[in-house]
Backbone as CSV, one residue per row, in Angstrom:
resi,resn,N_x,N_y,N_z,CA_x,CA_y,CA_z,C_x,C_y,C_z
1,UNK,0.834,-1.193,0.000,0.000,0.000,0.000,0.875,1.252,0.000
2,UNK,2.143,1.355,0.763,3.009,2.420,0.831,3.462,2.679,-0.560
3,UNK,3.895,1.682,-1.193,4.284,1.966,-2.423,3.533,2.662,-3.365
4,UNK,2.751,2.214,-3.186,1.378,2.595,-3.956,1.352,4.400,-4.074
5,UNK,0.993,4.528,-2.668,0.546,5.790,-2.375,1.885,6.526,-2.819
6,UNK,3.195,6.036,-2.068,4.443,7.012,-2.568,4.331,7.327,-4.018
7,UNK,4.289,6.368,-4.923,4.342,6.365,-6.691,3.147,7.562,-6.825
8,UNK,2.420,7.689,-6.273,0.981,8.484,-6.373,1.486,9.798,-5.558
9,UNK,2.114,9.831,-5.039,2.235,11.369,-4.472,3.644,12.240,-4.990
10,UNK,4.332,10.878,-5.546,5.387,11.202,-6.445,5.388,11.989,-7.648
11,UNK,4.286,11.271,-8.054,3.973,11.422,-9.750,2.992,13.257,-9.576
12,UNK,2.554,13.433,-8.358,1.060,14.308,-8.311,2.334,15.509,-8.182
13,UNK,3.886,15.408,-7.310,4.359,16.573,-7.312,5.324,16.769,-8.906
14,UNK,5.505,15.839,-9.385,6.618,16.124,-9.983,5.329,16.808,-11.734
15,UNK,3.731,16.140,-11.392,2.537,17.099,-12.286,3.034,18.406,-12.306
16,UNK,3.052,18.705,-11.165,2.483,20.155,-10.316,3.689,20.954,-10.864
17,UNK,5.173,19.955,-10.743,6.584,21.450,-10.950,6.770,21.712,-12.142
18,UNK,6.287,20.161,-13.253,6.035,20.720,-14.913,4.626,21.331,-15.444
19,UNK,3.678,21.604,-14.846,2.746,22.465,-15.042,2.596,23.812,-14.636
20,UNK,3.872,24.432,-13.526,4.543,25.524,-13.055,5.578,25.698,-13.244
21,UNK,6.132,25.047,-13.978,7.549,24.946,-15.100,8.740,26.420,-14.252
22,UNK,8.236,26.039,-12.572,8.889,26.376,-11.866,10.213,26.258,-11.438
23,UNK,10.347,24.893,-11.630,11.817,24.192,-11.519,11.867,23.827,-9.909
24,UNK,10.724,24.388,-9.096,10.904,24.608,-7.418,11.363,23.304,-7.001
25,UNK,11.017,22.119,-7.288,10.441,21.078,-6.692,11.684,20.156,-7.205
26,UNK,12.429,20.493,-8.092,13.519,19.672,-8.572,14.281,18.877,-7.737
27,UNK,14.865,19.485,-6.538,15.744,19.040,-5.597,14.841,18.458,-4.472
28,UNK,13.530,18.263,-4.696,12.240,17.834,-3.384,12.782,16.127,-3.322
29,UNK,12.754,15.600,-1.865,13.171,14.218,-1.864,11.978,14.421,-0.871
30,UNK,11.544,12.785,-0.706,10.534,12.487,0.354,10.620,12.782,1.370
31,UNK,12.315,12.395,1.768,12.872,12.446,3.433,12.116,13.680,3.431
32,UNK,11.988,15.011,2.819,11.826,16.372,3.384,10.307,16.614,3.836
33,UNK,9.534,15.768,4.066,8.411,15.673,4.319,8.646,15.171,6.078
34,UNK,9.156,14.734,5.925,10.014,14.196,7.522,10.856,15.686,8.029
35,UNK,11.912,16.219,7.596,12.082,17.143,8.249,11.190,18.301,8.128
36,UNK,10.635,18.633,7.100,9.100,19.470,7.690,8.565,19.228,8.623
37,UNK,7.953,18.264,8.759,7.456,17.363,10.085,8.034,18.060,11.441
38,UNK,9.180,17.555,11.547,9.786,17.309,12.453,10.192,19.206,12.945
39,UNK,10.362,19.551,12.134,10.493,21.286,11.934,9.728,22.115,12.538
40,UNK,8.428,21.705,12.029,6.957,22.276,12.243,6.682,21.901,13.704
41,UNK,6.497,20.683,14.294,6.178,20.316,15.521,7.018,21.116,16.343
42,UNK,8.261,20.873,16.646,9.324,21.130,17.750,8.975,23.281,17.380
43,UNK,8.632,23.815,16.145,8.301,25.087,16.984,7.232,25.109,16.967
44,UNK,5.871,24.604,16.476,4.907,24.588,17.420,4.684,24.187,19.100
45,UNK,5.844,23.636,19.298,5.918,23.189,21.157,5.908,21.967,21.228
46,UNK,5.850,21.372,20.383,5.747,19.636,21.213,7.095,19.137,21.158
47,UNK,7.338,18.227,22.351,8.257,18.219,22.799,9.663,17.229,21.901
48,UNK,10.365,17.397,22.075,11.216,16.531,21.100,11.336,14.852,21.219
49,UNK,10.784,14.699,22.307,11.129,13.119,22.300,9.768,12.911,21.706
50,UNK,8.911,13.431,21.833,7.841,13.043,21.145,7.767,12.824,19.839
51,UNK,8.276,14.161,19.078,8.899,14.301,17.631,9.539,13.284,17.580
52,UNK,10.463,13.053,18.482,11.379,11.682,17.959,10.770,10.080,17.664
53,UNK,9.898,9.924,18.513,9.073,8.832,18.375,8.522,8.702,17.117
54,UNK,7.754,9.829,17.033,6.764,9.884,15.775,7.655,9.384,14.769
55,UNK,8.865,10.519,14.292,9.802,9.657,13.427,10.197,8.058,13.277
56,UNK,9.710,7.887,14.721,10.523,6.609,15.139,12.431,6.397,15.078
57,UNK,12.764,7.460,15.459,13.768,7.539,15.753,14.697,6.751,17.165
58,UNK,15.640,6.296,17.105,15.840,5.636,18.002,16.700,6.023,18.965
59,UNK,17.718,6.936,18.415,18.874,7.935,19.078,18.193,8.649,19.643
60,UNK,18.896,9.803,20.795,18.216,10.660,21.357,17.865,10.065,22.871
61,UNK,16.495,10.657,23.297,16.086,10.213,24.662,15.998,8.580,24.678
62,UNK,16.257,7.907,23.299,16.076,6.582,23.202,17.152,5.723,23.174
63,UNK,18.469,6.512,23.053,20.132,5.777,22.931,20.237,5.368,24.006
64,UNK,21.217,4.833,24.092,22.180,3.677,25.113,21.002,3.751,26.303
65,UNK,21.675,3.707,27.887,20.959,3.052,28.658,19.702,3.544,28.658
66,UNK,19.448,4.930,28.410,17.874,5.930,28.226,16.854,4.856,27.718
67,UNK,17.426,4.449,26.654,16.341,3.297,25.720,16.124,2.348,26.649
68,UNK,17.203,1.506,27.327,16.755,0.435,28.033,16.263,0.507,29.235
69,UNK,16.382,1.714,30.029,15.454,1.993,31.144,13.799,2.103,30.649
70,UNK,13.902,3.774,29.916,12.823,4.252,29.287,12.156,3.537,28.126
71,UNK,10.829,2.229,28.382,9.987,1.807,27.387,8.240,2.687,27.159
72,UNK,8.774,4.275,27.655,7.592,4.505,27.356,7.289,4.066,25.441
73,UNK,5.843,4.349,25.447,5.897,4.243,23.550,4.824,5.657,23.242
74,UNK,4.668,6.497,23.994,4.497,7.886,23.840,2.771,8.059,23.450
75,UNK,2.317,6.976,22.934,1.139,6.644,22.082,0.181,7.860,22.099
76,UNK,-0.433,8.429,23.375,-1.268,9.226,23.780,-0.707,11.295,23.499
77,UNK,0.663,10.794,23.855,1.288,12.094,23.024,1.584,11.980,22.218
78,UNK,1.357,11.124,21.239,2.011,11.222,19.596,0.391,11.441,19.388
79,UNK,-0.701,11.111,19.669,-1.586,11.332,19.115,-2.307,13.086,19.153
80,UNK,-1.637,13.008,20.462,-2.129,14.881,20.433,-1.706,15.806,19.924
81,UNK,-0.156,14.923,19.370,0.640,16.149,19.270,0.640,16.209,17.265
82,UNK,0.288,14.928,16.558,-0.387,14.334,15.442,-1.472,15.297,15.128
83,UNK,-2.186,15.219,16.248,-3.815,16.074,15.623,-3.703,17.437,15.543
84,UNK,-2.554,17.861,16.538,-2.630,19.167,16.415,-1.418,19.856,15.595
85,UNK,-0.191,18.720,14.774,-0.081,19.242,13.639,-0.958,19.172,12.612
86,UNK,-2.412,18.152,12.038,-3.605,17.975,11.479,-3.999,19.673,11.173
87,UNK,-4.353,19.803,12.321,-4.973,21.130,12.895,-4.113,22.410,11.993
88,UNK,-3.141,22.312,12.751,-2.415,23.839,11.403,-2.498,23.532,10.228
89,UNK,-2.358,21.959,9.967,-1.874,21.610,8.283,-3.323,21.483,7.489
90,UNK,-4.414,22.030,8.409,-5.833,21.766,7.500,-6.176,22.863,6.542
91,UNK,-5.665,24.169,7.215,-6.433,25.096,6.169,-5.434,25.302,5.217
92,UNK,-3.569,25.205,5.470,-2.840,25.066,4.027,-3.188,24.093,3.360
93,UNK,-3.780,23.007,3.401,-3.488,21.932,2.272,-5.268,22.754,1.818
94,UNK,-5.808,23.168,1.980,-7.160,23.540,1.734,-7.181,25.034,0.693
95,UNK,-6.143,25.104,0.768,-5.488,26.680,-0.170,-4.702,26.068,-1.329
96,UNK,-4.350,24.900,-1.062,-3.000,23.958,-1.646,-4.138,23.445,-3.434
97,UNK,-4.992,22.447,-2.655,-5.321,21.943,-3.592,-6.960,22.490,-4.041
């Protein structure tokens, strides 16, 4: 299904930079959807280990002994902190498309 959707969101930006024969989007890789992400949250306020989870990142509050003490799995703050990037990202993608 991932594949799927990637080939499909692939194909919808690389529409968009030859129909704006912008050139913007040339250097766009997926990862950067991840550091947007990750960008956007930490200055909206949520906290970084949280961000880190979401990534699923494993370094960080999650390296050496931190990880093996600490098994929180964040679930309840990834979800708040999820909805309420949702929340800013509703009315740009609503201008977007």
């Amino acid at each position: 299904m991932w594949a799927h959707s990637k080939k499909a969101l692939l194909k919808a930006i690389s529409d968009k930079a030859k129909a704006e024969e912008t050139g913007e989007m040339a250097g766009w890789r997926l990862h950067d959807l991840r550091r947007t992400l990750s960008t956007g949250m930490n200055e909206r306020g949520i906290l970084p280990h949280y961000v880190e989870a979401i990534l699923n990142h494993i370094d960080g509050h999650k390296a050496g002994n931190a990880g093996v003490y600490n098994r929180a799995t964040y679930r309840a703050q990834m979800a708040q902190a999820l909805a309420m990037n949702a929340s800013h990202l509703a009315p740009l993608s609503a201008s977007v498309l």
